[in-house]
N, C-alpha and C positions, 0 to 999 in steps of 0.2 A: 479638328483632325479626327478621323473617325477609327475606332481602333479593331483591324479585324485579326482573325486566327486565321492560322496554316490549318491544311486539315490533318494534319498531324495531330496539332494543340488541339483540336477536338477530339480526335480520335481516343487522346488523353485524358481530357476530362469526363467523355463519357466511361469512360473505363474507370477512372476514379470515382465515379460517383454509384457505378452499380458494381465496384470488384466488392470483393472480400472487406470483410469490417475487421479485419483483422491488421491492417495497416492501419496505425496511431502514430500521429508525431510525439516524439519525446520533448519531455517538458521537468521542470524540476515537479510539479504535480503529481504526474506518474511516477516519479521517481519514489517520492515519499510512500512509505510502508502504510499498509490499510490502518492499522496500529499503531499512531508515531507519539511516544513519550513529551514529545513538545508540543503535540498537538491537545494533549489532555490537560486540566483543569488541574489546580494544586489538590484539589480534594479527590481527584479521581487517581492523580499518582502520589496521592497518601495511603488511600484505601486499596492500590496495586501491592505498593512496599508494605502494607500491615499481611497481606493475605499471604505475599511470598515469605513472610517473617511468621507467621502462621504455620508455612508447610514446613517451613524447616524445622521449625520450634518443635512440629509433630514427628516426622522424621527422628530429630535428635530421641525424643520421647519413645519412637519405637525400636530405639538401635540402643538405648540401655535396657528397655524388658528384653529383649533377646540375649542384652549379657549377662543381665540378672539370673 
């Protein structure tokens, strides 16, 4: 059985294939943030938590010389 298109269904897929690349199907892939916490290595979100523990540590350090 031979399987043919309407010319509609063409009319479709060329329009698919040259519109805008701005149509993406959604996928849990895309979903996922460029930056995903689960995606990093135990050593890459150790040295995250040290650095944020860092600013703060600084922070705190600069919010007692201004009371001092």
């Amino acid at each position: 059985m031979k399987h043919q298109h309407s010319n509609d269904d063409a009319q479709h897929d060329h329009a698919h294939h040259h519109g805008a690349a701005a149509h993406q199907h959604l996928t849990a892939a895309n979903l996922r943030p460029p930056v995903s916490l689960l995606a990093m290595s135990a050593w890459q979100r150790l040295a995250l938590a040290l650095l944020v523990l860092a600013c703060l540590w600084g922070v705190v350090l600069w919010a007692l010389q201004e009371v001092a």
